[in-house]
Backbone of each chain as ProteinMPNN parsed JSONL, in Angstrom:
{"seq_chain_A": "XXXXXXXXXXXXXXXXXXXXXXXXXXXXXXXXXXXXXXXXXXXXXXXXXXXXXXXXXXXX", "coords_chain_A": {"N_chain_A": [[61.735, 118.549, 110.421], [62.077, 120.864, 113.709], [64.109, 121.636, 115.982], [64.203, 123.379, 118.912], [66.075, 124.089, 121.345], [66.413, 125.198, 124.485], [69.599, 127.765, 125.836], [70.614, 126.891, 128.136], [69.788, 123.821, 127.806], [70.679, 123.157, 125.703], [73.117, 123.276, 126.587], [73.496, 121.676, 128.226], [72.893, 118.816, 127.101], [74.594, 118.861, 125.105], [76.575, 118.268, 127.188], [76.108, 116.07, 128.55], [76.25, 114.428, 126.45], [78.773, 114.249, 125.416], [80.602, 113.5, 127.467], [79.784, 110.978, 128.072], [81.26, 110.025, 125.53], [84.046, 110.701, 126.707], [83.897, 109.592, 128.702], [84.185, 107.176, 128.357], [86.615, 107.058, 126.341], [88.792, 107.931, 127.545], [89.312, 106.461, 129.763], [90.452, 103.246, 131.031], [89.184, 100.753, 132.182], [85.729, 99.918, 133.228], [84.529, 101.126, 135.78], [86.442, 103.154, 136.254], [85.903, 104.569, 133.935], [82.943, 105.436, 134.354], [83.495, 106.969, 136.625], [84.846, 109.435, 135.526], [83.44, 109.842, 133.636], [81.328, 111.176, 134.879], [82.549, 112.911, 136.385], [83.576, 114.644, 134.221], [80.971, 115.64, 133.068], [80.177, 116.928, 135.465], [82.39, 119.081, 135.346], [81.382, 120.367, 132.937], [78.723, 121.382, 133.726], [79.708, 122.855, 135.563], [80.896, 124.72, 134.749], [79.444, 126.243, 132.603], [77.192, 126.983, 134.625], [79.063, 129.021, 136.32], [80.434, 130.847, 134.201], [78.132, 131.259, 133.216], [77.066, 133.044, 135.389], [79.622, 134.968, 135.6], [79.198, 136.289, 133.232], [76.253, 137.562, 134.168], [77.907, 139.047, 135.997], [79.568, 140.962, 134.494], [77.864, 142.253, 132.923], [76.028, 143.787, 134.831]], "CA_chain_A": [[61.526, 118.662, 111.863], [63.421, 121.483, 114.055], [64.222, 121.313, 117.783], [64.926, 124.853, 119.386], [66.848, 124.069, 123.059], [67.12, 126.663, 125.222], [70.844, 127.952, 126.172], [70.794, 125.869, 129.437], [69.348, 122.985, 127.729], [71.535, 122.513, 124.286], [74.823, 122.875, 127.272], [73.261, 119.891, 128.869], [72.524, 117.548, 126.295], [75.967, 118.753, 124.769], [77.935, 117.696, 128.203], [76.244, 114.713, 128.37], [77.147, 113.088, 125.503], [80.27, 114.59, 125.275], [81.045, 112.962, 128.684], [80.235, 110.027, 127.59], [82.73, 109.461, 125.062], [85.331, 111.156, 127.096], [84.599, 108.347, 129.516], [84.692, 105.832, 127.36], [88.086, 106.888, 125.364], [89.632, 108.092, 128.126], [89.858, 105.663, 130.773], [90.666, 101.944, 130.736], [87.905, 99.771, 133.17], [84.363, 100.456, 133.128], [84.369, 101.726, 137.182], [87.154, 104.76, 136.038], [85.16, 105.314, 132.929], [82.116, 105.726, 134.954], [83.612, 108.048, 136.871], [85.554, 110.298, 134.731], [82.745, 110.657, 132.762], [80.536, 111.825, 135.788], [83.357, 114.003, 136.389], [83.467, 115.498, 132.851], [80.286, 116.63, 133.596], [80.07, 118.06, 136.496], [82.648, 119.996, 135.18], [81.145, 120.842, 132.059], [77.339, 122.125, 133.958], [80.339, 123.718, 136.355], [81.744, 125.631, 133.706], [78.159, 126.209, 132.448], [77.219, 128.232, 135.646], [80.502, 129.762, 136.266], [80.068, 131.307, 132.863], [76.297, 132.635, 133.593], [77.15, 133.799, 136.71], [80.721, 136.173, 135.22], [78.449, 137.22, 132.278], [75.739, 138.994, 134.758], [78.628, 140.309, 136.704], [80.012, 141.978, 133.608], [76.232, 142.926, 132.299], [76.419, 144.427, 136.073]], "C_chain_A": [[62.527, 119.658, 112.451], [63.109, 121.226, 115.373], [64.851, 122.304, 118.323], [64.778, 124.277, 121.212], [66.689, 125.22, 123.192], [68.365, 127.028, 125.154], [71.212, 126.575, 127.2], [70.639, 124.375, 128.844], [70.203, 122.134, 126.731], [73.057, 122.3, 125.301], [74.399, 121.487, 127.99], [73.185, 118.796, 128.254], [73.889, 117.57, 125.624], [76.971, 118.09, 125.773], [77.346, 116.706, 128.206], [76.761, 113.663, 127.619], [78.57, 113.437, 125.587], [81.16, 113.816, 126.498], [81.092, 111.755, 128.75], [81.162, 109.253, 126.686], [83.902, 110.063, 125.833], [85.468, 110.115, 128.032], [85.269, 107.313, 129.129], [85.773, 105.722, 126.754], [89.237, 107.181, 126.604], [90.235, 107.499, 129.44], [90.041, 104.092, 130.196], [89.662, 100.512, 131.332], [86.732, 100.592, 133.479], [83.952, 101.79, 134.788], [85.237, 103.246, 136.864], [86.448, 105.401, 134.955], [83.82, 105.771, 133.093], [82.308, 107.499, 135.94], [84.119, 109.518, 136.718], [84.71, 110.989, 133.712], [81.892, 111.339, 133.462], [81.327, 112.745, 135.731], [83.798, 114.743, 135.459], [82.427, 116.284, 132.951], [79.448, 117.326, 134.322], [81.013, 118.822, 136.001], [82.153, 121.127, 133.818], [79.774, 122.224, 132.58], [78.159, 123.002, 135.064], [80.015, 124.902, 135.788], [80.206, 126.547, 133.146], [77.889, 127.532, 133.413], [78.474, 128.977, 135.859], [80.118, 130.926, 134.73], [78.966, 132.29, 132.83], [76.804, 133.442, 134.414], [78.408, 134.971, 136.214], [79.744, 136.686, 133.946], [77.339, 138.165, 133.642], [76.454, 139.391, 135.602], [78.766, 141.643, 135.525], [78.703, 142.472, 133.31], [75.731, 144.265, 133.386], [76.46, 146.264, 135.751]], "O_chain_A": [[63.683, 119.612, 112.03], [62.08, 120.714, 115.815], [66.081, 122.269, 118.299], [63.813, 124.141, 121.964], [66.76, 126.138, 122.376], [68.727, 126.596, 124.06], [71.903, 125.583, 126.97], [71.397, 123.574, 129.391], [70.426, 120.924, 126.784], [73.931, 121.485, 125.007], [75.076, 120.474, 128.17], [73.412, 117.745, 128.853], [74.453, 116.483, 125.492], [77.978, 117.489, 125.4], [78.111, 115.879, 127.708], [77.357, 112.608, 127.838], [79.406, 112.586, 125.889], [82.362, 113.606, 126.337], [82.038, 111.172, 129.278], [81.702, 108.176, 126.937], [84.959, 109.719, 125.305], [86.56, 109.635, 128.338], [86.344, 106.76, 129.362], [86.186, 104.595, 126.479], [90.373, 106.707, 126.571], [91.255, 107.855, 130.031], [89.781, 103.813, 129.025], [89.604, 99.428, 130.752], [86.766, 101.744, 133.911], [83.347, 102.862, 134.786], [84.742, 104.324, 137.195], [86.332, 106.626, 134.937], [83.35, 106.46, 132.189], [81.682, 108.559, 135.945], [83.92, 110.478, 137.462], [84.89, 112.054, 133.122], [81.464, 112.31, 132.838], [80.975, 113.653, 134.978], [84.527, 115.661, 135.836], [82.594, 117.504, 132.952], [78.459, 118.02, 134.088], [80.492, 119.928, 136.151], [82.455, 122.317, 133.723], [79.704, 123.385, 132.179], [77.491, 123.897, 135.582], [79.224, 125.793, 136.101], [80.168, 127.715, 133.534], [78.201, 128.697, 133.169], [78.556, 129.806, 134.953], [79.256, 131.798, 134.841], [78.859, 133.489, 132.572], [76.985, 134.619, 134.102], [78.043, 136.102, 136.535], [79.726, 137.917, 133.928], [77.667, 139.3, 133.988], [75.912, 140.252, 136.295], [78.315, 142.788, 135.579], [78.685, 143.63, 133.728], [75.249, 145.341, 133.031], [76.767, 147.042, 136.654]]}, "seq_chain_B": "XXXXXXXXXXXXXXXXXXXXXXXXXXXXXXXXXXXXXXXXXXXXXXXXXXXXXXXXXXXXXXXXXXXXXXXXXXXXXXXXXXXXXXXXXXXXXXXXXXXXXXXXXXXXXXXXXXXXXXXXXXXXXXXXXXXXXXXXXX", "coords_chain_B": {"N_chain_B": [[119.55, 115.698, 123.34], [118.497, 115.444, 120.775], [119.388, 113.117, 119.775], [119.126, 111.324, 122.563], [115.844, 111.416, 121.496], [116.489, 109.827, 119.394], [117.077, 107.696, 119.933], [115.577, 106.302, 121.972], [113.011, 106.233, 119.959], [114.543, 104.442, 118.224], [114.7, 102.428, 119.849], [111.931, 101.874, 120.424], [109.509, 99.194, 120.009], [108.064, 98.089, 117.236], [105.035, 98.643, 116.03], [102.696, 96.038, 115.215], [100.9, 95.921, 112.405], [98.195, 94.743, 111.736], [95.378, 93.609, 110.743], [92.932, 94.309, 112.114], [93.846, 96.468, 113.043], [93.519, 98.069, 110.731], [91.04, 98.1, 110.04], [89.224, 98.395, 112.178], [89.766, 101.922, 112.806], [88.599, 102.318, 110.146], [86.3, 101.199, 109.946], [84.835, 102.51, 112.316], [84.905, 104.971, 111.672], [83.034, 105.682, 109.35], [80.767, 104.629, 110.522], [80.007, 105.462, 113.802], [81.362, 104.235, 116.655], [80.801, 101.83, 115.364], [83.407, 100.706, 115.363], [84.639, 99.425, 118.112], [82.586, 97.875, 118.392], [83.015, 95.8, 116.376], [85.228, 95.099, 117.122], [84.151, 93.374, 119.996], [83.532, 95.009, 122.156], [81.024, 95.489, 122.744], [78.829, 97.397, 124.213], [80.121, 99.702, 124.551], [80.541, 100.449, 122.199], [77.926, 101.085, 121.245], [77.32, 103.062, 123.151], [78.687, 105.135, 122.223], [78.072, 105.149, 119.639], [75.218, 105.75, 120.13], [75.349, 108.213, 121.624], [77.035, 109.317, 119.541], [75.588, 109.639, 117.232], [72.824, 110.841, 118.141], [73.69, 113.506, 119.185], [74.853, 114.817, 116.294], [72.086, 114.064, 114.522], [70.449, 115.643, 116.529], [71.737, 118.348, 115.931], [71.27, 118.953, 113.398], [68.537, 119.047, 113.128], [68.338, 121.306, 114.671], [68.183, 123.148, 112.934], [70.959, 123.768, 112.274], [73.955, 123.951, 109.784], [75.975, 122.228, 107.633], [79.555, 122.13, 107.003], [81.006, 122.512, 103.949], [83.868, 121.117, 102.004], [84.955, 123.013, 99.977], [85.088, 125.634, 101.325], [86.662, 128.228, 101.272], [86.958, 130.075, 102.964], [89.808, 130.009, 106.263], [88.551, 129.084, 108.814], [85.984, 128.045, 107.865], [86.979, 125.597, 106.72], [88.106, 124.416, 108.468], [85.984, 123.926, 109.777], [84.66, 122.171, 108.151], [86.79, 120.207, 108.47], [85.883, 118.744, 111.092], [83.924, 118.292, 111.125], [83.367, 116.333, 108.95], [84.593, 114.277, 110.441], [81.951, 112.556, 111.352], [81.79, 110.924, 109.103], [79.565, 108.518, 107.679], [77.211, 109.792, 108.722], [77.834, 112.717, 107.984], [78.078, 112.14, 105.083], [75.723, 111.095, 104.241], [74.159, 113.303, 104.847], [75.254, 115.769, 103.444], [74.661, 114.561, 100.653], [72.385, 114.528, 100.526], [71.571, 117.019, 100.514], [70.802, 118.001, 102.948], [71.1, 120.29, 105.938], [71.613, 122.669, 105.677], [71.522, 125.279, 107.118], [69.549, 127.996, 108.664], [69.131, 130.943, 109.382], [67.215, 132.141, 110.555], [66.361, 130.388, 112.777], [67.716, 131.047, 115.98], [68.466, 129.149, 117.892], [69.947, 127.927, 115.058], [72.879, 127.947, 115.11], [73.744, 127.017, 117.443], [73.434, 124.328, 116.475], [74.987, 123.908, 114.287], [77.297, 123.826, 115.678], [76.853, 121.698, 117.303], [77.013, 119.644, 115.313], [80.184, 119.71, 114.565], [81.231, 119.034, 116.925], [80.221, 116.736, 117.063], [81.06, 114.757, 115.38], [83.753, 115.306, 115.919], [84.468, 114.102, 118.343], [84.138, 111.659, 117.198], [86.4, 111.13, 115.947], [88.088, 111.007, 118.467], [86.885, 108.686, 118.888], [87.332, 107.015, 116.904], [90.223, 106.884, 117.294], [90.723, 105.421, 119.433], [89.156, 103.154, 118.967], [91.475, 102.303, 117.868], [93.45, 101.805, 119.344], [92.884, 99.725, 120.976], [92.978, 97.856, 119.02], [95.037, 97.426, 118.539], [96.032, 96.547, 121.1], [96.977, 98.022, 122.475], [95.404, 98.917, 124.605], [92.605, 98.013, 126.846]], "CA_chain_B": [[118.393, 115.834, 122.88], [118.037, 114.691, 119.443], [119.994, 111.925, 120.603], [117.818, 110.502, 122.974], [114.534, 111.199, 120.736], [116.493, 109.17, 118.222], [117.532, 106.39, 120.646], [113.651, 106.161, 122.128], [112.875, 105.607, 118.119], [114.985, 102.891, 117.891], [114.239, 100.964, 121.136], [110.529, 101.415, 120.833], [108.791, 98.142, 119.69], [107.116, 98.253, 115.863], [103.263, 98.034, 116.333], [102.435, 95.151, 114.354], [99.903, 96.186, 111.497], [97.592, 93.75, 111.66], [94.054, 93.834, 110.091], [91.892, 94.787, 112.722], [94.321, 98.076, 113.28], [93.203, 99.138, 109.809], [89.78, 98.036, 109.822], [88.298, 98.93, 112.718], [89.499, 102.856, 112.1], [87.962, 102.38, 109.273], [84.784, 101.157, 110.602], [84.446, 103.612, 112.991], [84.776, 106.308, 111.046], [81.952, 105.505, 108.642], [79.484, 104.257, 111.776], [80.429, 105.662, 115.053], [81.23, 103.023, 117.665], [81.359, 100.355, 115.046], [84.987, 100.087, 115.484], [84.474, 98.859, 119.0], [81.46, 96.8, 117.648], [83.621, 94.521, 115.455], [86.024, 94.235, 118.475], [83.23, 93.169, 120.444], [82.996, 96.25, 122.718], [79.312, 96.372, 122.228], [78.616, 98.491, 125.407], [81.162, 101.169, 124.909], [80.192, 100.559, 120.847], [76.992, 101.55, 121.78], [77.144, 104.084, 123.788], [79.615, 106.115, 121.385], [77.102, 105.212, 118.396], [74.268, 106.483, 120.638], [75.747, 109.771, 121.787], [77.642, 110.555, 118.279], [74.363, 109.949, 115.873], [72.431, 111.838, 118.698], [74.598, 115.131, 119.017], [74.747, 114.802, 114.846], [70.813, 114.681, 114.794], [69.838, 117.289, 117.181], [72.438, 119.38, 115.663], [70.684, 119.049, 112.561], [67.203, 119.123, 113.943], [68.342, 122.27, 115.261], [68.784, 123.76, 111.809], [72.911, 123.891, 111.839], [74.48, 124.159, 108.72], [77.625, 121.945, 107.498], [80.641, 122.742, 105.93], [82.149, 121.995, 102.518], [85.606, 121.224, 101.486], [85.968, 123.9, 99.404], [84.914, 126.718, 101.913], [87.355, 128.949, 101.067], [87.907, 130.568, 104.392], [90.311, 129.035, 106.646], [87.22, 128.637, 109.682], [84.939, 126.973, 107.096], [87.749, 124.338, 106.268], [88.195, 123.454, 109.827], [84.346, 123.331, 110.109], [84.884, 121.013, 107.641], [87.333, 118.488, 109.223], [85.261, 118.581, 112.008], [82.488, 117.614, 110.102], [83.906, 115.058, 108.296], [84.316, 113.241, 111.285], [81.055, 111.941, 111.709], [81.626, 109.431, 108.555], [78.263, 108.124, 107.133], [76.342, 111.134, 108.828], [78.099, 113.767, 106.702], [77.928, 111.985, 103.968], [74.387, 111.215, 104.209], [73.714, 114.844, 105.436], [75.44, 116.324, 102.666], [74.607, 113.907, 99.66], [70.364, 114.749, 100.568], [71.294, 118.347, 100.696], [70.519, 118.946, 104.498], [72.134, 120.452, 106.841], [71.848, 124.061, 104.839], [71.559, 126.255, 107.833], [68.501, 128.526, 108.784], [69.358, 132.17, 110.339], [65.982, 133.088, 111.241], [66.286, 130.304, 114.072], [68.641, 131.757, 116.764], [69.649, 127.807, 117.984], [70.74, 127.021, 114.518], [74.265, 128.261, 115.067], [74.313, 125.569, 118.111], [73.169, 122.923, 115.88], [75.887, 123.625, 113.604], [78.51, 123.147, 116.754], [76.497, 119.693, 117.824], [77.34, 118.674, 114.246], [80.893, 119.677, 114.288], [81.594, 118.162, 117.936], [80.238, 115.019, 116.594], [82.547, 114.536, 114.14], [85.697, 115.709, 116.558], [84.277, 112.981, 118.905], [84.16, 110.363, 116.654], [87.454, 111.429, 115.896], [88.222, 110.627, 119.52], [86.449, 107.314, 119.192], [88.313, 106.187, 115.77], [91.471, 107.017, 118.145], [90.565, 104.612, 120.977], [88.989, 102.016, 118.361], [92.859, 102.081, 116.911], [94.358, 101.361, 120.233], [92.386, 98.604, 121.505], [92.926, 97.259, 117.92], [96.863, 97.531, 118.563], [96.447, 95.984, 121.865], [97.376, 99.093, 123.974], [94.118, 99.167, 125.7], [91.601, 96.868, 126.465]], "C_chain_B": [[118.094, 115.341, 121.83], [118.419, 113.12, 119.373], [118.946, 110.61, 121.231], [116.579, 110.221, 122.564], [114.815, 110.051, 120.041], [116.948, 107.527, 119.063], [116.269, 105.765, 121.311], [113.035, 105.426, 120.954], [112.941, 104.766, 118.39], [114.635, 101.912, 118.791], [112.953, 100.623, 121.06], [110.262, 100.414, 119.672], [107.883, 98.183, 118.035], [106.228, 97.889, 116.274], [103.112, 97.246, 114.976], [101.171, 95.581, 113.431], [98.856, 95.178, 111.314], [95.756, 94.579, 111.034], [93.244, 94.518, 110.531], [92.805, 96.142, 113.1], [93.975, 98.797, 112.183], [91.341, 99.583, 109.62], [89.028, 98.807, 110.862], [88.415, 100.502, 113.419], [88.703, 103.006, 111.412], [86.533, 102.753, 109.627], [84.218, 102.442, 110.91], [84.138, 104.649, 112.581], [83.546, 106.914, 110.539], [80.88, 105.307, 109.71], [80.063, 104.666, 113.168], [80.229, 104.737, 115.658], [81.053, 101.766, 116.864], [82.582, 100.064, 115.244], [85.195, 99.712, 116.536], [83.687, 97.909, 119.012], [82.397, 95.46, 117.466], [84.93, 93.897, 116.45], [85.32, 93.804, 119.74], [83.415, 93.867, 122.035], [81.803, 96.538, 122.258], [78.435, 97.072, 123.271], [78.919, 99.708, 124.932], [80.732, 101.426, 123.613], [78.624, 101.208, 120.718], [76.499, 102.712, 121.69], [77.53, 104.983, 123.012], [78.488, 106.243, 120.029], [75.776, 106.365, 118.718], [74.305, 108.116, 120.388], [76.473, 110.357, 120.361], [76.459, 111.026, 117.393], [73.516, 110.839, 116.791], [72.561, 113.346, 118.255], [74.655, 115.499, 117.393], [73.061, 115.414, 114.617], [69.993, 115.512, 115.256], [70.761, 118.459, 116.049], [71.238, 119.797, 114.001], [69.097, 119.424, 112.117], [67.335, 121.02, 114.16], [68.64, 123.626, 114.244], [70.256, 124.479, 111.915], [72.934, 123.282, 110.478], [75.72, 123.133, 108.823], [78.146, 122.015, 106.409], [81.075, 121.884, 104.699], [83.397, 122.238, 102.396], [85.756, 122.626, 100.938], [85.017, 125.354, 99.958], [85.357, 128.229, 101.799], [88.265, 129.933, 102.297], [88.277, 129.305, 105.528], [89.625, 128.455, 108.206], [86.3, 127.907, 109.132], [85.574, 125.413, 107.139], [88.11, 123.801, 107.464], [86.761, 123.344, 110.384], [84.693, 122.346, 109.537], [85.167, 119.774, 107.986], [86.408, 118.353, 110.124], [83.73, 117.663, 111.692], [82.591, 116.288, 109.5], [84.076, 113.95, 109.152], [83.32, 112.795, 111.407], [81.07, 111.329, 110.679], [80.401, 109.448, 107.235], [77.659, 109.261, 107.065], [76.821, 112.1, 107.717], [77.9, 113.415, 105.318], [76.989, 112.063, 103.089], [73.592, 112.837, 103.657], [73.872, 115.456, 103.661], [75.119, 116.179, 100.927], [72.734, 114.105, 99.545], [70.578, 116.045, 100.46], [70.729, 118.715, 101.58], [71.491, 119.699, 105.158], [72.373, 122.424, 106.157], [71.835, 125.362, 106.204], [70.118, 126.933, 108.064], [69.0, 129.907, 109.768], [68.549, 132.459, 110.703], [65.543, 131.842, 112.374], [67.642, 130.153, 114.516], [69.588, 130.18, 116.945], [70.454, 127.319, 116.63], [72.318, 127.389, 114.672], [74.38, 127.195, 116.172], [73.737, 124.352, 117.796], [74.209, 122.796, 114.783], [77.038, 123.178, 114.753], [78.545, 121.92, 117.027], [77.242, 119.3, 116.669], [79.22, 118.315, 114.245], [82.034, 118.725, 115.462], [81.313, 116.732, 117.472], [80.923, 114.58, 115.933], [83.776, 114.773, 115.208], [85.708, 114.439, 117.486], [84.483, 111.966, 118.671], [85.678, 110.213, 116.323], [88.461, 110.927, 117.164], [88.04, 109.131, 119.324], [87.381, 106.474, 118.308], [89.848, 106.232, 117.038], [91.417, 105.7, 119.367], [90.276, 103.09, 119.877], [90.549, 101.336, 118.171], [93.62, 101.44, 118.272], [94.114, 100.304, 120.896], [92.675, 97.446, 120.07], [94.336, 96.879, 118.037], [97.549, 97.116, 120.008], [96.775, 97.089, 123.452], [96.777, 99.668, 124.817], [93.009, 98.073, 125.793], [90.049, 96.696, 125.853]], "O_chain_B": [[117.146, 114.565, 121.949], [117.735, 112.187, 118.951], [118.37, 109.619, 120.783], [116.01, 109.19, 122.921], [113.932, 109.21, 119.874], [117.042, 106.439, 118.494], [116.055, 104.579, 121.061], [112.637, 104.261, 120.977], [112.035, 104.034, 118.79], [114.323, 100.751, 118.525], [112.55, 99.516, 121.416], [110.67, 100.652, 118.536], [106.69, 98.416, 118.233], [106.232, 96.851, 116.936], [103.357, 97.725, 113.868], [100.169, 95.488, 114.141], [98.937, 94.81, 110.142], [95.309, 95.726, 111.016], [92.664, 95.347, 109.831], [92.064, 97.001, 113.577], [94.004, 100.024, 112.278], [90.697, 100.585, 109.309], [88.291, 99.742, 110.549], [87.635, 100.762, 114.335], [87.834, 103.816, 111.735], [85.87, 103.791, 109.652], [83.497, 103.202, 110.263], [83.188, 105.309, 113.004], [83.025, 107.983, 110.858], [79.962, 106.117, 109.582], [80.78, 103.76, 113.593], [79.155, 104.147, 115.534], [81.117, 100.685, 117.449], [82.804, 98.855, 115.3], [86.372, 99.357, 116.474], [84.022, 96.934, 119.685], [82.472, 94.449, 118.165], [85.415, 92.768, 116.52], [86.06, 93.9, 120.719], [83.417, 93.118, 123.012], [81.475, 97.503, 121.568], [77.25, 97.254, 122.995], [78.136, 100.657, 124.886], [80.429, 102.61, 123.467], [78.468, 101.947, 119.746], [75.763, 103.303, 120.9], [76.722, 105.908, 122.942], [78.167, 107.326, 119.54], [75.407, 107.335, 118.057], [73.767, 108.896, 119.601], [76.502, 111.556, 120.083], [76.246, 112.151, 116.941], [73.358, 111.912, 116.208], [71.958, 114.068, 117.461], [74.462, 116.701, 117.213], [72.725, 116.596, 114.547], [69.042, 116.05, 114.689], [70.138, 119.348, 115.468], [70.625, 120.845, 113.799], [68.663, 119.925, 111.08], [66.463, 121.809, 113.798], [69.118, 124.716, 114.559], [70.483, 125.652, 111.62], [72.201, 122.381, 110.071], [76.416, 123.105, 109.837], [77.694, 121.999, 105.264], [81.417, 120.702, 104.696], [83.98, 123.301, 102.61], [86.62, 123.369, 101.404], [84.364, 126.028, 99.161], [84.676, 129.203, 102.117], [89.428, 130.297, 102.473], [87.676, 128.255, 105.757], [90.143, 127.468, 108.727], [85.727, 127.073, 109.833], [84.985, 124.378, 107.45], [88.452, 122.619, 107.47], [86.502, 122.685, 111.391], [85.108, 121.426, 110.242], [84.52, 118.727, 107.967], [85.83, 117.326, 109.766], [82.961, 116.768, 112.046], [81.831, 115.337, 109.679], [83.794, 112.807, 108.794], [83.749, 111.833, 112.043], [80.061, 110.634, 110.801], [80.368, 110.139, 106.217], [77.436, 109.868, 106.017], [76.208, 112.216, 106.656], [77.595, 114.247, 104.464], [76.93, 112.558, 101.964], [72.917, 113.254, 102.717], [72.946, 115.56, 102.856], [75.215, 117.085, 100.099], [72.044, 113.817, 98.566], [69.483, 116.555, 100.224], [70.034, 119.72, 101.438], [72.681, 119.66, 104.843], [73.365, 123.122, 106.368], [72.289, 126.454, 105.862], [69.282, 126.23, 107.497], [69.211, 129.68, 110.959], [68.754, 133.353, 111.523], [64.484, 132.062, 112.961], [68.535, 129.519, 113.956], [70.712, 129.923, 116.514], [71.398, 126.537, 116.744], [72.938, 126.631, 113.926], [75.197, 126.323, 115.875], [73.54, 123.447, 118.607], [74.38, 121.674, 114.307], [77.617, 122.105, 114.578], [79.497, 121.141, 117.076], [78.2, 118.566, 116.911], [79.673, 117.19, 114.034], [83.052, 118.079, 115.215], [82.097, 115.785, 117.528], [81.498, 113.584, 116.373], [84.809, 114.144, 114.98], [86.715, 113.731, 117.51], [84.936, 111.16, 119.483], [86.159, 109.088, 116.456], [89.567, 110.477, 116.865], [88.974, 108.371, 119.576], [88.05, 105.519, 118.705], [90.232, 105.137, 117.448], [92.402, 105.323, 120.002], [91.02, 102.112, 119.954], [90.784, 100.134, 118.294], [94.408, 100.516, 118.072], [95.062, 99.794, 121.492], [92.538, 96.238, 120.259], [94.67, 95.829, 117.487], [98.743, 97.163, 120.305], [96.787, 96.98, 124.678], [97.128, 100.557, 125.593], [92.643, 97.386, 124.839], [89.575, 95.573, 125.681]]}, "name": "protein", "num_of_chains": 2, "seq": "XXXXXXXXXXXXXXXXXXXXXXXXXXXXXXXXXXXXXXXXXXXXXXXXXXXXXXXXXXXXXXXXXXXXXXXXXXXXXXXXXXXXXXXXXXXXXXXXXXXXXXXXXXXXXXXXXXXXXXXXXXXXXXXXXXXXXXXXXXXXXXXXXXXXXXXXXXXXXXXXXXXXXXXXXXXXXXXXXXXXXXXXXXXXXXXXXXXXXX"}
């Protein structure tokens, strides 16, 4: 079986999980690990755009 | 300076070795999120199982390649560790002969990354299993 993501699509399914264990290891009560992992990624689909957006400057 | 490192040393507390600090490393290692499992974290055990065998599977799905010990270059051999973290999966992976790579599709180079994050993750998770095991988290 293969599974071809897009760009956009393999960074999303990558920050998700990834956000989830960062909640989970990195806080101590379910309410901070909730939100730490929200806040992992939003910064991850930040970083994500940020990223697109300075590549077509430079492409520019 | 050396002083105080060495006076810190001495004051801090011996972590008691106890069973479940070896085991449920262990665990974990081999099954992601079992080592929260067997400390009955079966939420967080879960979730970590979920998202590691996931990110492992797509990666693999996605024709990524993983590394062998004896790589020879020193980027292969830290593919490697990385790899190695996921436990069972690699073992699996590597003992069926999957996981060989495919260049003629473009995603497999980010199905080799899923694989290698999964493993660094779990790596993460064995770390957290160990500390809830040792008391210093809940």
């Amino acid at each position: 079986m293969t599974i071809t993501l897009n760009h956009f699509s393999a960074a999303l399914v990558f920050a998700l999980f990834a956000s989830i264990v960062f909640g989970i290891t990195h806080r101590d009560n379910t309410r901070d690990m909730v939100k730490y992992g929200l806040y992992c990624f939003a910064l991850f689909l930040g970083g994500v755009f940020v990223a697109g957006w300075a590549m077509w400057l430079l492409r520019r | 300076m050396a002083n105080s490192t060495t006076e810190k040393a001495k004051a801090a507390p011996a972590e008691p070795v106890s069973l479940m600090s070896v085991l449920a490393p262990a665990v974990g290692w081999l099954i992601p999120g079992a080592g929260h499992m067997i400390q009955k974290r079966w939420i967080r055990g879960l979730l970590l199982f979920v998202s590691i065998v996931t990110l492992f599977l797509l990666g693999l799905a996605m024709q990524g390649r993983i590394y062998k010990a004896n790589g020879g270059d020193i980027l292969d051999i830290l593919g490697f560790v990385g790899d190695v973290g996921a436990g069972a999966l690699y073992i699996i992976t590597f003992a069926m002969d999957w996981g060989q790579g495919a260049i003629a599709f473009a995603t497999a180079d980010y199905g080799t990354k899923f694989m290698i994050v999964a493993g660094l993750l779990n790596f993460i998770a064995i770390a957290d299993a160990y500390h809830i095991a040792i008391g210093k988290k809940q």
